[in-house]
py3Dmol code that shows the C-alpha trace and the ligand (Angstrom):
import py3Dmol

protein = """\
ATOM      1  CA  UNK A   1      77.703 140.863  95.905  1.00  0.00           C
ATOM      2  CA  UNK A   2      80.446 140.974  93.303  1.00  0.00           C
ATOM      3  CA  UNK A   3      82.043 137.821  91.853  1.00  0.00           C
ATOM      4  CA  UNK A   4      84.176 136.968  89.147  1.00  0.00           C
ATOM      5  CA  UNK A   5      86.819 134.814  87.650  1.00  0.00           C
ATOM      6  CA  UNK A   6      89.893 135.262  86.547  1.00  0.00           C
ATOM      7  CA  UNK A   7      91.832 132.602  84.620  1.00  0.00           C
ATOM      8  CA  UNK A   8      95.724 133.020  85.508  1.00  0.00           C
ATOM      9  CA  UNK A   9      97.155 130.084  83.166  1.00  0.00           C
ATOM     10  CA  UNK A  10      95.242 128.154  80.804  1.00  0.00           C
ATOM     11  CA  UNK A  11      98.387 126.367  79.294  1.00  0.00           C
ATOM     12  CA  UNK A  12      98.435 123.227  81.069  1.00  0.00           C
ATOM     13  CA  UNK A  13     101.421 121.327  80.547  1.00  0.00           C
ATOM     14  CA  UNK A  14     102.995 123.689  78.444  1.00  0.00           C
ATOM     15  CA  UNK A  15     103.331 127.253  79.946  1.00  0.00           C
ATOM     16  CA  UNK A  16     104.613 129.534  77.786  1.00  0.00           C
ATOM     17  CA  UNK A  17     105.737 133.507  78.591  1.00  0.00           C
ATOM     18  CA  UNK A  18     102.311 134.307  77.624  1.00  0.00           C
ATOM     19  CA  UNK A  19     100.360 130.883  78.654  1.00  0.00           C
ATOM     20  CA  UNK A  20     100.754 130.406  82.432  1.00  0.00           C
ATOM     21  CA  UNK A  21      99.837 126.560  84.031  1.00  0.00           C
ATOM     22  CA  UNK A  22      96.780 125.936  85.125  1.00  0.00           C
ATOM     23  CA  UNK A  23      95.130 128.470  87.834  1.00  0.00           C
ATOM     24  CA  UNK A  24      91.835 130.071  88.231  1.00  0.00           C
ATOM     25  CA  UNK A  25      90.458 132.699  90.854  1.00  0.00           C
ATOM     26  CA  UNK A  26      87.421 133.750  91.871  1.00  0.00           C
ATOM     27  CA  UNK A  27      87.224 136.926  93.243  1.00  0.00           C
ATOM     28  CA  UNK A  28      83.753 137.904  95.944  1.00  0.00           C
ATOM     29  CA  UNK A  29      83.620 140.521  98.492  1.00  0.00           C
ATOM     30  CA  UNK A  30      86.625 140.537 100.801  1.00  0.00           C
ATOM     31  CA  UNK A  31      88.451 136.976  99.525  1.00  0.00           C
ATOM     32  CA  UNK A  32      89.869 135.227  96.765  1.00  0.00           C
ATOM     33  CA  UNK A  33      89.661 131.542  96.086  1.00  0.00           C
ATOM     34  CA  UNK A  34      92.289 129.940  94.076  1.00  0.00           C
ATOM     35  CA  UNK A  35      91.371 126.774  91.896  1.00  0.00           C
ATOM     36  CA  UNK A  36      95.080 125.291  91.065  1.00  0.00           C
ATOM     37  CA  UNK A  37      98.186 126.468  91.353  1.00  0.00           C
ATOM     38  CA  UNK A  38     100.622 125.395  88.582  1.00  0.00           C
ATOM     39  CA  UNK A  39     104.424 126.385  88.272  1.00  0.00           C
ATOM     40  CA  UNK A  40     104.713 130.604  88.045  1.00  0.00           C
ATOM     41  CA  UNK A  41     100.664 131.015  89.296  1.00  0.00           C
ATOM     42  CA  UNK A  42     102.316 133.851  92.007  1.00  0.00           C
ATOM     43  CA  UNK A  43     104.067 135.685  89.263  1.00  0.00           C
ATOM     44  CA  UNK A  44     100.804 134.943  86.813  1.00  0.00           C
ATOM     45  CA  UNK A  45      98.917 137.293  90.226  1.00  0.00           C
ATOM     46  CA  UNK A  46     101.302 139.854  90.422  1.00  0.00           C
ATOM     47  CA  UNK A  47     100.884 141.142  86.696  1.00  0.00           C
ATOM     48  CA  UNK A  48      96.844 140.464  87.352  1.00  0.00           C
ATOM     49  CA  UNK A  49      94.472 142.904  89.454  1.00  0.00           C
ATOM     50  CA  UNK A  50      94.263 140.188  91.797  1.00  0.00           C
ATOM     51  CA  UNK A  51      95.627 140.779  95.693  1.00  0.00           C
ATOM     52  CA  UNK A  52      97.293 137.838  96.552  1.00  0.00           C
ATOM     53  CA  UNK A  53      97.343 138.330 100.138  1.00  0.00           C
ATOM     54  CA  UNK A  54      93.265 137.775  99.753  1.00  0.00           C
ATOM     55  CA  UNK A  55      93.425 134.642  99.092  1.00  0.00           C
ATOM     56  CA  UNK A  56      91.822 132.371 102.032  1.00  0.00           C
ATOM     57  CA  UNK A  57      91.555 128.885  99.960  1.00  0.00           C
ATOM     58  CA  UNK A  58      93.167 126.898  97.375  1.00  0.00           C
ATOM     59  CA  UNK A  59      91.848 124.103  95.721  1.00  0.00           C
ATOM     60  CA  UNK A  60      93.621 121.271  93.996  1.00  0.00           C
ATOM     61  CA  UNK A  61      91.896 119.698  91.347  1.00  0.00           C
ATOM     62  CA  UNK A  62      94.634 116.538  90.808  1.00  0.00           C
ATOM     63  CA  UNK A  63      98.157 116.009  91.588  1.00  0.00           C
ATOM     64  CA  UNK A  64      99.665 116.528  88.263  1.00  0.00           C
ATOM     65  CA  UNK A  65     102.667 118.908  88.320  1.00  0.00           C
ATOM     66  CA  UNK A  66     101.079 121.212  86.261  1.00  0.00           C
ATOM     67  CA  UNK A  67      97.753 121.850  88.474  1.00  0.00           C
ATOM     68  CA  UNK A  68      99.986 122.113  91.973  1.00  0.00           C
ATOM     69  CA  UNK A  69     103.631 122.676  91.535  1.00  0.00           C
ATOM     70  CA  UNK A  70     103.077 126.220  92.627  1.00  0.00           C
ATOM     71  CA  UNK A  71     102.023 125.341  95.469  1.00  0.00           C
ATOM     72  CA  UNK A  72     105.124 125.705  98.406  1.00  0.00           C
ATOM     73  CA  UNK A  73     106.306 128.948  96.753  1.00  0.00           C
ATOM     74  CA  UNK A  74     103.241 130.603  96.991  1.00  0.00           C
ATOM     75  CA  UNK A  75     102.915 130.175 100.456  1.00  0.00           C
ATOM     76  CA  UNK A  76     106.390 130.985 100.826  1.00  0.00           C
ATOM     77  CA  UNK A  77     105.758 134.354  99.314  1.00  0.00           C
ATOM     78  CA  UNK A  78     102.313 135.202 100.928  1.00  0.00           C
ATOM     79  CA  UNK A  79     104.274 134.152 104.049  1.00  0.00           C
ATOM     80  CA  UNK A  80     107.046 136.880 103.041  1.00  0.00           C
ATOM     81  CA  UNK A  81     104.227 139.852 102.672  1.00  0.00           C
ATOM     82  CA  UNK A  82     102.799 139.035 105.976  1.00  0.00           C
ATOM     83  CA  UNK A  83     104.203 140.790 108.992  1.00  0.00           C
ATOM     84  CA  UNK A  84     105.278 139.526 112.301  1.00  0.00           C
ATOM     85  CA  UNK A  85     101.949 139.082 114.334  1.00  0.00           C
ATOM     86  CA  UNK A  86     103.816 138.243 117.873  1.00  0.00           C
ATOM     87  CA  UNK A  87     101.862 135.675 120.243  1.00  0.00           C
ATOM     88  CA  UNK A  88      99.173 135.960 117.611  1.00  0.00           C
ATOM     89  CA  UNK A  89      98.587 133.552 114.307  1.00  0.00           C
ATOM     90  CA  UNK A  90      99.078 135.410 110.951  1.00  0.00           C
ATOM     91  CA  UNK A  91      96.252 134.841 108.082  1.00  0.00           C
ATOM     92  CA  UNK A  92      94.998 131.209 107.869  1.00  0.00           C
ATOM     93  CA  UNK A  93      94.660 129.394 104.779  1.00  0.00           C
ATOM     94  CA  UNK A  94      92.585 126.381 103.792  1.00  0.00           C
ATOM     95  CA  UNK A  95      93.833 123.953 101.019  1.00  0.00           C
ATOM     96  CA  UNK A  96      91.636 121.142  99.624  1.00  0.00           C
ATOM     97  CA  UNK A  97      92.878 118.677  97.026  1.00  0.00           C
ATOM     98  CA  UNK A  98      93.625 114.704  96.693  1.00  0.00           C
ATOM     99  CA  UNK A  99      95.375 112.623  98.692  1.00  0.00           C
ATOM    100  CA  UNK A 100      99.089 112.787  98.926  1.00  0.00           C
ATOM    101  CA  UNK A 101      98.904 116.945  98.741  1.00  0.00           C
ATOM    102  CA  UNK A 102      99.215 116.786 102.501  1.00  0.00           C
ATOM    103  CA  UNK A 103     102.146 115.074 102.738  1.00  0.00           C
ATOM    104  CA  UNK A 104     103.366 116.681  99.723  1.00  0.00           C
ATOM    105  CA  UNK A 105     103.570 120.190 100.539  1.00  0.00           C
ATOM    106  CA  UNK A 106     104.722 119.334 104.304  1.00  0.00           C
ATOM    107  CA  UNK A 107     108.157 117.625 102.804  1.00  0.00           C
ATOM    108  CA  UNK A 108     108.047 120.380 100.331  1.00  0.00           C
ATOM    109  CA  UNK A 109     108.129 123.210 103.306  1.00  0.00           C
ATOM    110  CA  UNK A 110     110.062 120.966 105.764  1.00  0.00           C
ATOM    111  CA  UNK A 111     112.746 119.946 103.171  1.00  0.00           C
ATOM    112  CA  UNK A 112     113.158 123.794 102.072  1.00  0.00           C
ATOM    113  CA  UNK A 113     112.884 124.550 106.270  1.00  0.00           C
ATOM    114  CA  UNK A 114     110.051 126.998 105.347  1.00  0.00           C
ATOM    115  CA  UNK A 115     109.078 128.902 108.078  1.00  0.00           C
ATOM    116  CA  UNK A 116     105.648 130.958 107.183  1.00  0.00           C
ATOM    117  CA  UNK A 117     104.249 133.889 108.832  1.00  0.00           C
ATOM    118  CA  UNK A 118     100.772 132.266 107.935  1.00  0.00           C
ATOM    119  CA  UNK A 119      99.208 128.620 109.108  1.00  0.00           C
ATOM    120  CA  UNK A 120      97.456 126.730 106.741  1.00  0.00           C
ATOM    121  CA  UNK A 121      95.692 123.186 106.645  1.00  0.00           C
ATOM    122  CA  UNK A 122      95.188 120.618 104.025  1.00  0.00           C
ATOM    123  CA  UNK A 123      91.644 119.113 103.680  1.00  0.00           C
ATOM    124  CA  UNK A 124      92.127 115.623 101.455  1.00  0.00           C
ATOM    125  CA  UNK A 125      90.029 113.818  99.255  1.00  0.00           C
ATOM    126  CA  UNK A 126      89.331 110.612  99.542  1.00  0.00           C
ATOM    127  CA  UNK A 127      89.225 108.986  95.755  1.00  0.00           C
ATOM    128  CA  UNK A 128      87.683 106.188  94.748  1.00  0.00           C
ATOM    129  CA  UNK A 129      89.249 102.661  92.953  1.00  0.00           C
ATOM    130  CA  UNK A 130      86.993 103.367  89.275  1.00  0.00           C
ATOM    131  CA  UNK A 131      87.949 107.105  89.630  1.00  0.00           C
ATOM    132  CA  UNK A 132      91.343 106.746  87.229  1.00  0.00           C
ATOM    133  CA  UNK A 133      92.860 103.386  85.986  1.00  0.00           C
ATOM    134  CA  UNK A 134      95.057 101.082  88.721  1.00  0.00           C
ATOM    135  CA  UNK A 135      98.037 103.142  87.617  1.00  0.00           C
ATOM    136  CA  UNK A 136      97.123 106.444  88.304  1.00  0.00           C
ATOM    137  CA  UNK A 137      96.452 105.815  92.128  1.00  0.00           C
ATOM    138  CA  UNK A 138      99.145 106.670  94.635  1.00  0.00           C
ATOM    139  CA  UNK A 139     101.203 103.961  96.731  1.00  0.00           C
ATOM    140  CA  UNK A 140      99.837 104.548 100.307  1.00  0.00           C
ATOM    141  CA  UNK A 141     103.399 104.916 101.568  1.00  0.00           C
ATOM    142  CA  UNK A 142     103.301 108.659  99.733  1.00  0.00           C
ATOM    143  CA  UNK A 143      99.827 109.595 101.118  1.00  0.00           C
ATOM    144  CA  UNK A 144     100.702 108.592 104.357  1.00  0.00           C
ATOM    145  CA  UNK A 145     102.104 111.086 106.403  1.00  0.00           C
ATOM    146  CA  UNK A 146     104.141 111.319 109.711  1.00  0.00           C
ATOM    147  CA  UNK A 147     102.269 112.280 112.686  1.00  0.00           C
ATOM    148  CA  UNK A 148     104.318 115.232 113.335  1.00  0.00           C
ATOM    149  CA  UNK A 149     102.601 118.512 111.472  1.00  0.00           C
ATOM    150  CA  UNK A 150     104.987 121.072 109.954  1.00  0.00           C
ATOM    151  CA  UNK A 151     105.173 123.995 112.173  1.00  0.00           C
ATOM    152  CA  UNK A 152     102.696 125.988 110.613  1.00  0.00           C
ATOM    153  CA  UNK A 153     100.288 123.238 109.888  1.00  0.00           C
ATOM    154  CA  UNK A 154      97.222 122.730 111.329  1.00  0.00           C
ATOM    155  CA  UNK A 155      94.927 119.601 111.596  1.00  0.00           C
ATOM    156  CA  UNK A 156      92.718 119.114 107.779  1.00  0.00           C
ATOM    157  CA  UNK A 157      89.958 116.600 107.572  1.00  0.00           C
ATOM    158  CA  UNK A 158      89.994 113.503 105.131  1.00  0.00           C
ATOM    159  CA  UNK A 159      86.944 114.509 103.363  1.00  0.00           C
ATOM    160  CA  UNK A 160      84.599 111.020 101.880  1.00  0.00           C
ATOM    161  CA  UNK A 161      82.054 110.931  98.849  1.00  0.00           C
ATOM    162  CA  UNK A 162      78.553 111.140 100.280  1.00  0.00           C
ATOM    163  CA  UNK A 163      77.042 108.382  98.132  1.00  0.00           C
ATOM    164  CA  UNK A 164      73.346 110.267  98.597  1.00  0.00           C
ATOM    165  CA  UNK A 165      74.767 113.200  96.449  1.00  0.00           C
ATOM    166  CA  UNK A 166      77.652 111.871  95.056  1.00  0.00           C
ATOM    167  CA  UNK A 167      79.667 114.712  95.948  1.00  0.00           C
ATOM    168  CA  UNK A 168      82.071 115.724  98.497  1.00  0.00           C
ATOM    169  CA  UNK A 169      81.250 118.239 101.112  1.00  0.00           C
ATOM    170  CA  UNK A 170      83.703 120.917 101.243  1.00  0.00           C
ATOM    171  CA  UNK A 171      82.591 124.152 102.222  1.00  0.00           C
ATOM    172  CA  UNK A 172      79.178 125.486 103.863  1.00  0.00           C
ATOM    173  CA  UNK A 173      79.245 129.161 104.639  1.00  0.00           C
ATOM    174  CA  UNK A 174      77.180 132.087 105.494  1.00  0.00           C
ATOM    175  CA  UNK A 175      77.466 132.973 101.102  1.00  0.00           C
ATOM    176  CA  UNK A 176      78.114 129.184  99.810  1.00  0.00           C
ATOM    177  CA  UNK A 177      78.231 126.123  99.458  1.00  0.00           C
ATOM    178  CA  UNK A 178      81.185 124.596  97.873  1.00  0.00           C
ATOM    179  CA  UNK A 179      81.594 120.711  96.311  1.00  0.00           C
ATOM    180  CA  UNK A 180      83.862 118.304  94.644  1.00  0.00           C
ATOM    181  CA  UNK A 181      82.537 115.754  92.279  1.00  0.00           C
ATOM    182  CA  UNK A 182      85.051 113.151  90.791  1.00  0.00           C
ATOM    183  CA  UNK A 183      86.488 113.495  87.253  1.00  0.00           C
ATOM    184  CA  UNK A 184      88.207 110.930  85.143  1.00  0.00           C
ATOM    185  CA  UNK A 185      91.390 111.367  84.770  1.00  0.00           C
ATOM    186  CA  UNK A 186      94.760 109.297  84.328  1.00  0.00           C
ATOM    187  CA  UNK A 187      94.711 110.380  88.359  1.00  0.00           C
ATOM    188  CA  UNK A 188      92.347 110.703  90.551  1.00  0.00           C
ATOM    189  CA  UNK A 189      90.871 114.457  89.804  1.00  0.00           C
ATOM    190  CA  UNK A 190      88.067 116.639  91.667  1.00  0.00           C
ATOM    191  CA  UNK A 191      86.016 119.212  90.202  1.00  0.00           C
ATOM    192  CA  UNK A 192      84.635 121.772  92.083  1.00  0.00           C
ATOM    193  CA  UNK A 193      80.816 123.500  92.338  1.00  0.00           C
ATOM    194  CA  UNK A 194      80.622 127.175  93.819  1.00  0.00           C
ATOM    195  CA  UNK A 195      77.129 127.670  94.859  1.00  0.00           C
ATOM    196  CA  UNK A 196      76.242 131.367  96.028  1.00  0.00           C
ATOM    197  CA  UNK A 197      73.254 130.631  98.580  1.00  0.00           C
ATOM    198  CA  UNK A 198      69.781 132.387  98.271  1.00  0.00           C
ATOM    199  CA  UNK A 199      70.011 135.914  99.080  1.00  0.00           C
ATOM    200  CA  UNK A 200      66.763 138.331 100.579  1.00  0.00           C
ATOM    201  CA  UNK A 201      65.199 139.972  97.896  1.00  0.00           C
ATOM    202  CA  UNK A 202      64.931 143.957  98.102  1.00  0.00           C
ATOM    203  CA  UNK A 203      62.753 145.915 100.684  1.00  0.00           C
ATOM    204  CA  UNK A 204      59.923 147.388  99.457  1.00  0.00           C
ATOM    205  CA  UNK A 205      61.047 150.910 100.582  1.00  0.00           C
ATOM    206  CA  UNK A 206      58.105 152.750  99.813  1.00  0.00           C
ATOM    207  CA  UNK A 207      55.581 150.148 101.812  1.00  0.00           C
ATOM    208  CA  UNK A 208      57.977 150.711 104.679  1.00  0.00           C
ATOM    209  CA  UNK A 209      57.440 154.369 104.103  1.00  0.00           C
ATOM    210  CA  UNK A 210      53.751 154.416 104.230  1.00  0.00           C
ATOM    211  CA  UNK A 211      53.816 152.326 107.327  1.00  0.00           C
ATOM    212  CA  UNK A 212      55.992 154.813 108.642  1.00  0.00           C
ATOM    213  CA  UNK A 213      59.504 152.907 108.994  1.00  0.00           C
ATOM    214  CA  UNK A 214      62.330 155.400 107.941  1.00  0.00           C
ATOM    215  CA  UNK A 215      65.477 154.087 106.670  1.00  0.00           C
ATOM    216  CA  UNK A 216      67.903 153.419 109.771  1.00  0.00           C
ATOM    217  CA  UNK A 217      68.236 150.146 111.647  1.00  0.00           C
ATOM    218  CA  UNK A 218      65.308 148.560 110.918  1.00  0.00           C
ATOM    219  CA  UNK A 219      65.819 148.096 107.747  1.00  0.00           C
ATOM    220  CA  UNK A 220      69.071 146.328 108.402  1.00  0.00           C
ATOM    221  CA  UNK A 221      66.980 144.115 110.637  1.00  0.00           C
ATOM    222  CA  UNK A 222      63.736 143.118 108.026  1.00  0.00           C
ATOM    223  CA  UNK A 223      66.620 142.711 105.512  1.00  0.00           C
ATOM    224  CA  UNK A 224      68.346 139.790 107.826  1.00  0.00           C
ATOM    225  CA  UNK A 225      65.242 138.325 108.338  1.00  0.00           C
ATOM    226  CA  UNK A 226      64.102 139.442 111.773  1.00  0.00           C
ATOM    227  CA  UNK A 227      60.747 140.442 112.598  1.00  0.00           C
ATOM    228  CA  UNK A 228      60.473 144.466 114.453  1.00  0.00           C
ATOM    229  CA  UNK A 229      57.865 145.778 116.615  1.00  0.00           C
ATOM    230  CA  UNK A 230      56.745 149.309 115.617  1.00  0.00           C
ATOM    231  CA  UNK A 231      56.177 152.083 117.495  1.00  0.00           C
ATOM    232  CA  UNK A 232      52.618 151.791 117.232  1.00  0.00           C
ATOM    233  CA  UNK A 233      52.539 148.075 118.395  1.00  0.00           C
ATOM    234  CA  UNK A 234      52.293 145.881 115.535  1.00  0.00           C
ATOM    235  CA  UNK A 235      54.775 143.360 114.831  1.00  0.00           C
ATOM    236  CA  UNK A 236      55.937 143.740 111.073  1.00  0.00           C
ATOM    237  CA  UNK A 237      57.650 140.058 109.804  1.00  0.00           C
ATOM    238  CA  UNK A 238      59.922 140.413 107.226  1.00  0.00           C
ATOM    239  CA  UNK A 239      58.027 138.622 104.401  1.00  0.00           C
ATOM    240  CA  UNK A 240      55.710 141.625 104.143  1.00  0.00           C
ATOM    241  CA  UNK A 241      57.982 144.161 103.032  1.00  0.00           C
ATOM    242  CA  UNK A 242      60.586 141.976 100.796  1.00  0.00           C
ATOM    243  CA  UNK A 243      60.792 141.291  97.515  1.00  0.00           C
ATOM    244  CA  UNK A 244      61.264 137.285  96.310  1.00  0.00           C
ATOM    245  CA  UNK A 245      64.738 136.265  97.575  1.00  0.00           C
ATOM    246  CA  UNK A 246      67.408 136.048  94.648  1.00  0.00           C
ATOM    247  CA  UNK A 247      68.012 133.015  93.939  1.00  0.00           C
ATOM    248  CA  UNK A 248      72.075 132.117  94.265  1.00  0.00           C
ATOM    249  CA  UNK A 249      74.306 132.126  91.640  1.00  0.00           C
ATOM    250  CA  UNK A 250      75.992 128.618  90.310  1.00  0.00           C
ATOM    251  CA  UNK A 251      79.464 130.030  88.732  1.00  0.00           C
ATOM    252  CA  UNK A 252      82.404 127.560  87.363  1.00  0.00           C
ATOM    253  CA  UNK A 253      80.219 124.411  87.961  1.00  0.00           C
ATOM    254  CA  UNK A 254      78.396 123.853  84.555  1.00  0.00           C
ATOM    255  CA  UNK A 255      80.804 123.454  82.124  1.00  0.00           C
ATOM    256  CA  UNK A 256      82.946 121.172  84.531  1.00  0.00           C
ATOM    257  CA  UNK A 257      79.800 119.172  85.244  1.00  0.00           C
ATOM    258  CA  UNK A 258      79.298 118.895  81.305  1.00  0.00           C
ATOM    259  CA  UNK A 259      82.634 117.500  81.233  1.00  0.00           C
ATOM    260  CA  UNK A 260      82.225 114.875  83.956  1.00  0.00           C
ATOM    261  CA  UNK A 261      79.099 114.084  81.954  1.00  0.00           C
ATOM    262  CA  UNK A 262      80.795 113.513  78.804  1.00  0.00           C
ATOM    263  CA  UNK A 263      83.818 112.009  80.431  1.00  0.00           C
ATOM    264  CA  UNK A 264      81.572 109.240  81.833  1.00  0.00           C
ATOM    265  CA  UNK A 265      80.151 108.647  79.028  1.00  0.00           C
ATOM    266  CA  UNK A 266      83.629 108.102  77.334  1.00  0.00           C
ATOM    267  CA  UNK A 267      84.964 106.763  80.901  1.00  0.00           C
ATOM    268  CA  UNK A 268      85.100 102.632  79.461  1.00  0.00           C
ATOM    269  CA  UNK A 269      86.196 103.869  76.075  1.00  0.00           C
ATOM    270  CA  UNK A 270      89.191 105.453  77.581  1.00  0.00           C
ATOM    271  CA  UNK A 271      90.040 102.567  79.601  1.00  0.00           C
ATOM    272  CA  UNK A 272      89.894 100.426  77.419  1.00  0.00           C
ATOM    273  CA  UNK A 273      92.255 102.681  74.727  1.00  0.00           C
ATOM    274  CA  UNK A 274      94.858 103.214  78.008  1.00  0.00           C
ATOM    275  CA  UNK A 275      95.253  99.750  78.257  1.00  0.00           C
ATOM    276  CA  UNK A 276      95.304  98.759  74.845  1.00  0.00           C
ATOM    277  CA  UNK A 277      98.536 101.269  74.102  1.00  0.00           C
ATOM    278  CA  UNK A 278     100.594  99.632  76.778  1.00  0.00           C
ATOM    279  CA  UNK A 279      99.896  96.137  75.295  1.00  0.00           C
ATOM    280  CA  UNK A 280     100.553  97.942  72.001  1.00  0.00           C
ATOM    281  CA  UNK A 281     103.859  98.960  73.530  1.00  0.00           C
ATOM    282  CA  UNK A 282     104.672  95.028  74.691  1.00  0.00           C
ATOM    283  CA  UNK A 283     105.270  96.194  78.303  1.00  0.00           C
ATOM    284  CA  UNK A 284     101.569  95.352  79.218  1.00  0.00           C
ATOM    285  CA  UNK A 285     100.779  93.501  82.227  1.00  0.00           C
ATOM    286  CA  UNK A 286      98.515  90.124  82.415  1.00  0.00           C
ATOM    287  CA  UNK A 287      96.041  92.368  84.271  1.00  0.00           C
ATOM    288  CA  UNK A 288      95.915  94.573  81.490  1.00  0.00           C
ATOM    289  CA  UNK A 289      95.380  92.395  78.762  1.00  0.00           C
ATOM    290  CA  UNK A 290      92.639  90.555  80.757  1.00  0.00           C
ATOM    291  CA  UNK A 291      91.177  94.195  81.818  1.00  0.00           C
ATOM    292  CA  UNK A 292      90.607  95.036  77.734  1.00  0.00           C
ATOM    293  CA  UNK A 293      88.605  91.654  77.734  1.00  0.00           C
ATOM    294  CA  UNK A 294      86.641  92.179  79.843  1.00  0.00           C
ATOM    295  CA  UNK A 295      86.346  95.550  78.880  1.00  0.00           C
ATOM    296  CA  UNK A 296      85.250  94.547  75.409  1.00  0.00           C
ATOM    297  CA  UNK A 297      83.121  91.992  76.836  1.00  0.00           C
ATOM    298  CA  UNK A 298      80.792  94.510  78.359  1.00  0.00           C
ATOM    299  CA  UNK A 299      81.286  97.698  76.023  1.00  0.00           C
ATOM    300  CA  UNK A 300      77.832  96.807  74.345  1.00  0.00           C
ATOM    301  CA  UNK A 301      75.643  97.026  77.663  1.00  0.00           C
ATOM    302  CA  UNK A 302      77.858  99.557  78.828  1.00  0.00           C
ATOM    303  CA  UNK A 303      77.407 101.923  75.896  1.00  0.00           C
ATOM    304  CA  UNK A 304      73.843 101.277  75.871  1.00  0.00           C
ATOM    305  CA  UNK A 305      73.535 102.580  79.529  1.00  0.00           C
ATOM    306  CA  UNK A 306      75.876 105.616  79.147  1.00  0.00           C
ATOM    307  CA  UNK A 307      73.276 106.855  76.371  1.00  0.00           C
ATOM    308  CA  UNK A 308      70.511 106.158  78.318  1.00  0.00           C
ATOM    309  CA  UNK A 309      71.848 108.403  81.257  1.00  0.00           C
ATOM    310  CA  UNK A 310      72.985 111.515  78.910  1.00  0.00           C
ATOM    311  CA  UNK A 311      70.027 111.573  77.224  1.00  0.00           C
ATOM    312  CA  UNK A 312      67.720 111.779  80.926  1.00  0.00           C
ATOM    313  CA  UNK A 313      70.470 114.216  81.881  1.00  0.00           C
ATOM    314  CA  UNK A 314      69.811 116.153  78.278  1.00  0.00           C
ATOM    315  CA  UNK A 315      66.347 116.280  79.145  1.00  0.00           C
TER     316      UNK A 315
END
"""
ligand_1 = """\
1
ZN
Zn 96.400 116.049 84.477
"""
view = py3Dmol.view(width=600, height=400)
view.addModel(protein, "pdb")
view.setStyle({"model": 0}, {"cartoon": {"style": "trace"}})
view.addModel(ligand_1, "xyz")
view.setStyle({"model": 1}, {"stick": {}})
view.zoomTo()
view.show()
């Protein structure tokens, strides 16, 4: 199965005519998935190879104008390439990203009176308190939505950290497995694993030929995993006559898992330097001031216990 990734904008905050804001896509058999979506992302796809209209999912990593500004006007445009489907819905698309996206992109649409030829849904992510500093977390008045969908919208999930893998669960489908881990950030930000799951391995055609099995539906059949009877009677399970399964590919996860790595064990250290240049600025709060403290108080243990855990992760 074919997969790659193409990198739309790398410039973060500053897009330039040559630099687009953040987006990523990764490109299989049949879909694209879009990882961010900053300002100019559906103009960054129409000078790539890249079919917009494939794209199925879109994932947020944090709610930083850069990484989702994009977002409302390219739906808007994928709406505008669909065509009218009558009683039926147009293509479906699945957006994942942290709180506040939902309500976000349905004032966004709502506000603009967007009506799309597609339906989408907005999966959130629920962050946790030590995930970014007080600051950076959203007043629950703007993550709140009304009750009342946008017409277009369907029902998402709030999706929780499963504290036995520490990741969130995101997608599981027949080719992979997709999860978010937490990054630190000034916000609360997600990272995102793509695991390809474990394909067969190849027949062994020329077994199959001395047993007699020509190529034709059979094959199709071992290959999926089902046993066949042959003509002469014996039942022929599709271990015998496969190679090892391929093991699946892990794409886009390793360097961002190297960062959460390294940005945990910087995590305190960056806290602690946030809070020290507002006091340094004289508009601190008491609860920062007392937050370095304490911070300062513990960086000895703390440090001690961040190099324990890269160095087992090293290993
Ligand atoms: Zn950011």
């Amino acid at each position: 199965m074919s997969m790659d990734i193409t990198f739309l904008g790398t410039g973060s905050a500053y897009p330039s005519p040559h630099r687009g804001a953040s987006a990523l896509v990764l490109r299989t058999e049949g879909e694209c998935w879009l990882f961010d979506c900053g300002e100019g992302t559906q103009t960054q796809l129409m000078k790539s190879a890249i079919r917009a209209s494939k794209i199925t999912k879109v994932f947020i990593s944090h709610l930083h104008g850069d990484h989702f500004f994009g977002l409302p006007g390219l739906l808007c445009t994928l709406s505008l390439s669909c065509s009218p489907h009558g009683d039926q819905e147009g293509p479906h698309i699945e957006v994942y990203g942290p709180q506040g996206l939902r309500n976000f992109l349905r004032v966004a649409l709502q506000i603009s009176r967007s009506d799309l030829l597609l339906t989408y849904a907005v999966h959130e992510l629920e962050p946790s308190r030590e995930q970014s500093p007080c600051t950076g977390h959203l007043d629950p008045a703007l993550t709140t939505s009304s009750p009342q969908l946008h017409p277009q919208e369907r029902p998402g999930r709030t999706v929780h950290l499963d504290p036995d893998s520490d990741c969130y669960s995101l997608v599981h489908d027949q080719r992979f497995v997709v999860q978010a881990f937490q990054l630190y950030h000034r916000v609360p930000s997600f990272g995102f694993a793509v695991q390809e799951r474990e394909r067969p391995g190849r027949l062994k055609v020329e077994l199959l030929k001395e047993l007699g099995v020509n190529p034709g539906p059979l094959y199709g059949r071992l290959k999926n995993g089902q046993s066949v009877t042959l003509d002469s009677g014996r039942l022929l399970r599709p271990e015998e006559v496969l190679e090892p399964a391929v093991r699946g590919r892990k794409r886009i996860n390793r360097r961002w898992h190297q960062k959460r790595i390294i940005r945990r064990w910087h995590q305190k250290r960056i806290i602690r330097r946030w809070h020290q240049k507002r006091i340094n600025r004289r508009w601190a709060s008491e609860e920062d001031k007392q937050e370095v403290a304490s911070e300062e108080d513990k960086q000895e243990v703390a440090s001690e216990e961040d190099k324990q855990e890269v160095t087992i992760r090293r290993g």
